[in-house]
C-alpha positions as CSV (number, residue, x, y, z in Angstrom):
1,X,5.1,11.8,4.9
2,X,2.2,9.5,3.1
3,X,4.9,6.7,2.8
4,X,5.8,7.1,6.8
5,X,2.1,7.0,7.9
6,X,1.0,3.6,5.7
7,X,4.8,2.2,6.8
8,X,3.0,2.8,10.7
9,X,0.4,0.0,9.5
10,X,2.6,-3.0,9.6
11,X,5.0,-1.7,11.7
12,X,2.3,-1.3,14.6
13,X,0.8,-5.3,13.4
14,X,4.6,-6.5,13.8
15,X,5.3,-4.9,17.2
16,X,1.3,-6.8,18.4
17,X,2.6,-10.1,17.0
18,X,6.2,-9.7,18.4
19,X,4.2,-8.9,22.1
20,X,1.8,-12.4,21.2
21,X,4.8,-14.3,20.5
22,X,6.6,-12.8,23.8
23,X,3.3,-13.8,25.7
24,X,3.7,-17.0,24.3
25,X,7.0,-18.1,25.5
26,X,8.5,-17.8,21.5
27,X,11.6,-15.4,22.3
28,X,13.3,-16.8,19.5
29,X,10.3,-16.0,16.9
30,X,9.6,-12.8,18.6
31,X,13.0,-11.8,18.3
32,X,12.8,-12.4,14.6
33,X,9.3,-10.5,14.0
34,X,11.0,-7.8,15.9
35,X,14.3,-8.2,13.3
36,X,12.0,-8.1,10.2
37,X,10.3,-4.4,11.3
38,X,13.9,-3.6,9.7
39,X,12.7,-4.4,6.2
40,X,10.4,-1.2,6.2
41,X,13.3,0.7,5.3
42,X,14.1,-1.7,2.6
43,X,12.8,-0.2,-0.6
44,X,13.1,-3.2,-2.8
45,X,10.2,-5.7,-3.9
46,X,11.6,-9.0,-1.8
47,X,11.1,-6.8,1.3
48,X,7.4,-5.9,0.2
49,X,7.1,-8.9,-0.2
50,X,8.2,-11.0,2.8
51,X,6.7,-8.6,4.9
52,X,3.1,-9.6,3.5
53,X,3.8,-13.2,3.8
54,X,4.7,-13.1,7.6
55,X,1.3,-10.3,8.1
56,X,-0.6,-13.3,6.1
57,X,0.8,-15.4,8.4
58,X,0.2,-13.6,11.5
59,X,-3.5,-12.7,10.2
60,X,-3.7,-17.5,10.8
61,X,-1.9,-17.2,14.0
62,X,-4.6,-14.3,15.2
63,X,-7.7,-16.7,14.1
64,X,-6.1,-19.8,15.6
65,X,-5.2,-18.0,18.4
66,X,-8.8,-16.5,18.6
67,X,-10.3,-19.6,18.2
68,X,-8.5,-21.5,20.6
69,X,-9.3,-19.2,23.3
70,X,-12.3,-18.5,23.0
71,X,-13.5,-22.6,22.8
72,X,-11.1,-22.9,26.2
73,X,-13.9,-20.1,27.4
74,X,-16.5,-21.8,26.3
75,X,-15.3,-25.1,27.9
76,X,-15.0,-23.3,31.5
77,X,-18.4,-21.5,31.3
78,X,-16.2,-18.0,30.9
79,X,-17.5,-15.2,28.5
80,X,-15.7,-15.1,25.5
81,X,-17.4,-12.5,23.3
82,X,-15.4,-10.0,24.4
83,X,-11.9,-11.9,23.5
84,X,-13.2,-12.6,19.8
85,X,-14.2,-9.1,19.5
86,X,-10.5,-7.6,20.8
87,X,-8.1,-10.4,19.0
88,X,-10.8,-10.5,15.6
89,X,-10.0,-6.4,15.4
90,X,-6.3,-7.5,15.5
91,X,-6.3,-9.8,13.1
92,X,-8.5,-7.5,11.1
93,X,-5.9,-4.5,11.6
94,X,-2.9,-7.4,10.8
95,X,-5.0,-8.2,7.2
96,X,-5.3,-4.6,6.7
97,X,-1.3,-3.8,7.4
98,X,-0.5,-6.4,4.8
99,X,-3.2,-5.0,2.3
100,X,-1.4,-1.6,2.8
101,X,1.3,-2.9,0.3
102,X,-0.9,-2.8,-2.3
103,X,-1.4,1.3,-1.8
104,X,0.9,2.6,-5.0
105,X,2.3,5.1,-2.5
106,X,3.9,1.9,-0.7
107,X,4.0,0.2,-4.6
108,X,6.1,3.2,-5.5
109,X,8.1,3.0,-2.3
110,X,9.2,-0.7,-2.5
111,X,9.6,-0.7,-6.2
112,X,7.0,-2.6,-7.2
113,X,5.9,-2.7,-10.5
114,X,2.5,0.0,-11.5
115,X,-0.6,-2.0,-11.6
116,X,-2.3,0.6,-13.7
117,X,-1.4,3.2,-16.3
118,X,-2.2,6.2,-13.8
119,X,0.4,4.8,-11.1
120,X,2.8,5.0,-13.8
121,X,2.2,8.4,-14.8
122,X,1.6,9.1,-11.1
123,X,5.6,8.1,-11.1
124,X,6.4,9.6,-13.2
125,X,5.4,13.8,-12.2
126,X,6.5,12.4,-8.5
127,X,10.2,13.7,-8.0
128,X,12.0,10.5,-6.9
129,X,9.8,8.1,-7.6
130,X,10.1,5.6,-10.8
């Protein structure tokens, strides 16, 4: 159940950046964001793993895309406070989702390897888990 509720972290940032890309005219990307949501149910490192380089990317792609805007506001006299407020809490939720691979209930799930002696005696009174 613990491993399903963090696994709704990145899921949920994919799904916003899948929607961006959409908005943005990049099917072909989007279609690949959407492709990689897949990889949750990978339990092996290189899935941890690519998943928290594209959220690390996505996290640049939020800022820029934040930034962007809210300078086009600025240009056109529009109020832009707002916009930085909604897409910064997006990238913020998209840095946390790829920080949520560092919980050792998601360490344990992809297999990575214990950071500390307790998450591997933590593994090792979990049934299932190594």
């Amino acid at each position: 159940m613990r491993v399903a509720a963090l696994l709704m972290l990145p899921l949920l940032a994919l799904l916003l950046l899948a929607a961006h890309l959409v908005h943005a005219g990049l099917m072909p990307l989007a279609a690949l964001v959407i492709l990689l949501v897949g990889l949750l149910a990978v339990p092996r490192p290189w899935a941890s793993w690519t998943l928290q380089v594209v959220l690390t990317v996505a996290v640049i792609e939020w800022i820029l895309t934040t930034v962007g805007l809210a300078q086009l506001r600025l240009r056109h006299d529009e109020p832009y406070l707002r916009l930085v407020a909604i897409l910064g809490s997006v990238a913020l939720f998209t840095a946390l989702a790829a920080v949520a691979f560092q919980h050792p209930v998601l360490r344990a799930y992809f297999r990575l390897p214990a950071k500390t002696a307790a998450e591997r005696a933590a593994r090792r009174t979990v049934p299932g888990l190594r």
